[in-house]
Structures are given as C-alpha cells and as structure tokens.
GUKEBA-64970 format. One line per field, with one value per residue (C-alpha): residue in three letters; z negated, y negated, x negated; residue number from 1. Coordinates in pm, whole numbers. Layout:
<nodes>
resn (ALA; ...)
w (Z; ...)
v (Y; ...)
u (X; ...)
resi (NUM; ...)
</nodes>
This chain:
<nodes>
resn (UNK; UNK; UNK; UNK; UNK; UNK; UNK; UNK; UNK; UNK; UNK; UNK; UNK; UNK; UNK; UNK; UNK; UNK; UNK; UNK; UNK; UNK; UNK; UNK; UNK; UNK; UNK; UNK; UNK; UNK; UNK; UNK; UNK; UNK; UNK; UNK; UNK; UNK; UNK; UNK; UNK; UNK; UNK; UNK; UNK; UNK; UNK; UNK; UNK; UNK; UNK; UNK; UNK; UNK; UNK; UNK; UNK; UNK; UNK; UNK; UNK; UNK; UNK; UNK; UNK; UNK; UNK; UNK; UNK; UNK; UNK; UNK; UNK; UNK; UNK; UNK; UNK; UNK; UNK; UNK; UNK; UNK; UNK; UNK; UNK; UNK; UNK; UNK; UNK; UNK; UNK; UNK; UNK; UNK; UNK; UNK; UNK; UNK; UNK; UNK; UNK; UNK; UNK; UNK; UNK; UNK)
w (-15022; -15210; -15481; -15356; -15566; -15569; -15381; -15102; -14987; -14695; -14752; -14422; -14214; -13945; -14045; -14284; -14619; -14697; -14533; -14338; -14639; -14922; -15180; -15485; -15753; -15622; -15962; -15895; -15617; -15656; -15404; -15576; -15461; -15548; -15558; -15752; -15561; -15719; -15483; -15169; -14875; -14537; -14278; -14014; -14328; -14391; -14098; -14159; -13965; -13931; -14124; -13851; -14004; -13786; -14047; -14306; -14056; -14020; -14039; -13849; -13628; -13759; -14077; -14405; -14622; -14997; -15074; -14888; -14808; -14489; -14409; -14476; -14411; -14050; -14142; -14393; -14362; -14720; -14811; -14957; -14901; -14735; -14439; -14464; -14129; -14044; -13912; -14294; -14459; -14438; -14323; -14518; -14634; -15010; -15178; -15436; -15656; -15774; -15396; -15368; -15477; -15631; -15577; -15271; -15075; -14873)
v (-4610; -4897; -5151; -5484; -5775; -6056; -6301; -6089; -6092; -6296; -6452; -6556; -6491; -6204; -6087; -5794; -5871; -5664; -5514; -5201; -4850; -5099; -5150; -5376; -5282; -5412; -5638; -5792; -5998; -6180; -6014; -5905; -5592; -5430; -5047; -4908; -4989; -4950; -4985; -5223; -5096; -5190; -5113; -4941; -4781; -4493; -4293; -4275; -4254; -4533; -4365; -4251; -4457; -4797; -4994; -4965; -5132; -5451; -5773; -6114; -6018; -5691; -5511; -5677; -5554; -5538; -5313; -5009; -4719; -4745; -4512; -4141; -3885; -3775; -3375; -3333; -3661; -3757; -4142; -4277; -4655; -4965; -5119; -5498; -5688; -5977; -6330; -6477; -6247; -6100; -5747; -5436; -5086; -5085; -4772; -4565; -4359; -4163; -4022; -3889; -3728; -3887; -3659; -3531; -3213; -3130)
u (-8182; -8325; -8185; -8160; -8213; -7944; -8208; -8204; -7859; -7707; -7365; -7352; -6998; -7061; -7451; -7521; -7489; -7807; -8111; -8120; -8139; -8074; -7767; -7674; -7435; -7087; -7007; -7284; -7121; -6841; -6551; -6226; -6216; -5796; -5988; -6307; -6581; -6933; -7233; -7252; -7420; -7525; -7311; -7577; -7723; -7470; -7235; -6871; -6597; -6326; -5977; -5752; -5435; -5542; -5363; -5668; -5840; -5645; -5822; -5862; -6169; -6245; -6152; -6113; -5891; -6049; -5775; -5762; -6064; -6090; -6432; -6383; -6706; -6747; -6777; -6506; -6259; -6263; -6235; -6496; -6547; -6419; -6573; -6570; -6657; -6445; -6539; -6506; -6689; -7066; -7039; -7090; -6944; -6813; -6842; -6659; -6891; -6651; -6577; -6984; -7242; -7508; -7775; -7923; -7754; -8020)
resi (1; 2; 3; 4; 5; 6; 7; 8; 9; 10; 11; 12; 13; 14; 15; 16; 17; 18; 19; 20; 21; 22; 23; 24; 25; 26; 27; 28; 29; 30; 31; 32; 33; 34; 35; 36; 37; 38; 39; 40; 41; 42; 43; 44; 45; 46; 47; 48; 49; 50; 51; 52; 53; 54; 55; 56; 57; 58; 59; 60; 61; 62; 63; 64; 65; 66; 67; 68; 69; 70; 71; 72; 73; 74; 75; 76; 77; 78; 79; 80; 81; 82; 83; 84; 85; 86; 87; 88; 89; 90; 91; 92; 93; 94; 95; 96; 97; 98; 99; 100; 101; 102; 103; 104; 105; 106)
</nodes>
C-alpha cells in the first residue's frame, strides 16, 4: 500500500475516504476513535471478515461504531480493525497495528 497525503482524502458521507491500496496515519484525521487504531485504510483495499457477534456491527445505515473491532482476518479469526461505513461518515477500515504484522509474509 501507499501513504496518502491529507489533500487526498474525501470526507464525503458514503464514498471512500481514500483511494484504492492507499492509507494515512489514523491521528492524522480527526475521528475519536474509543480503541487504538493506527493506520486508516480503504475499505476494498484489504479482505476481512465481518466479526461474527452482529452487535460490533451496529450502526444507522451500516456499521459505525468507533468503539468496537469489528473486522477479524478471514484465515485465522483474529480482530484486527474496525470497519466504519455508515450514512454520516466516509467509509473505511481502521486498523490496529498492534493486531498485524508489519512486514510482508509471503
């Protein structure tokens, strides 16, 4: 993935926050997010797996709670970031860095 740069991201309600295989550093934006969350991602840009307890997911439109991980890894169901996509908010998956690895496994 690349960095993003500030200019580049779209605060607009319902559209990606950032372009497709980019990120920005989470305190760069200003969402008060109630968990760690270090790196901001697009949503298509990364697979995950919506948690299986439906109540992470709770939202008005879609999920968007900025307090609860609510995407865990498809292969071996660990949470690792929160998916934000709800009719007030742009849409994008918050990530924990402390949950990944950093460096490539392949």
């Amino acid at each position: 993935m690349e960095k993003s740069e500030l200019k580049q991201i779209c605060l607009i309600d319902e559209k990606e926050l950032l372009q497709d295989r980019k990120y920005i550093e989470a305190n760069r934006i200003d969402y008060s997010f109630e968990i760690p969350i270090d790196y901001l991602i697009n949503s298509k840009s990364i697979s995950l797996k919506d948690h299986k307890d439906s109540i992470r997911l709770q939202g008005c439109c879609g999920p968007g709670n900025f307090g609860v991980l609510n995407q865990v890894c498809p292969k071996c169901k660990f949470e690792i970031g929160v998916l934000i996509a709800d009719c007030w908010t742009p849409r994008f998956i918050g990530i924990d860095k402390s949950k990944i690895s950093e460096k490539p496994l392949w």
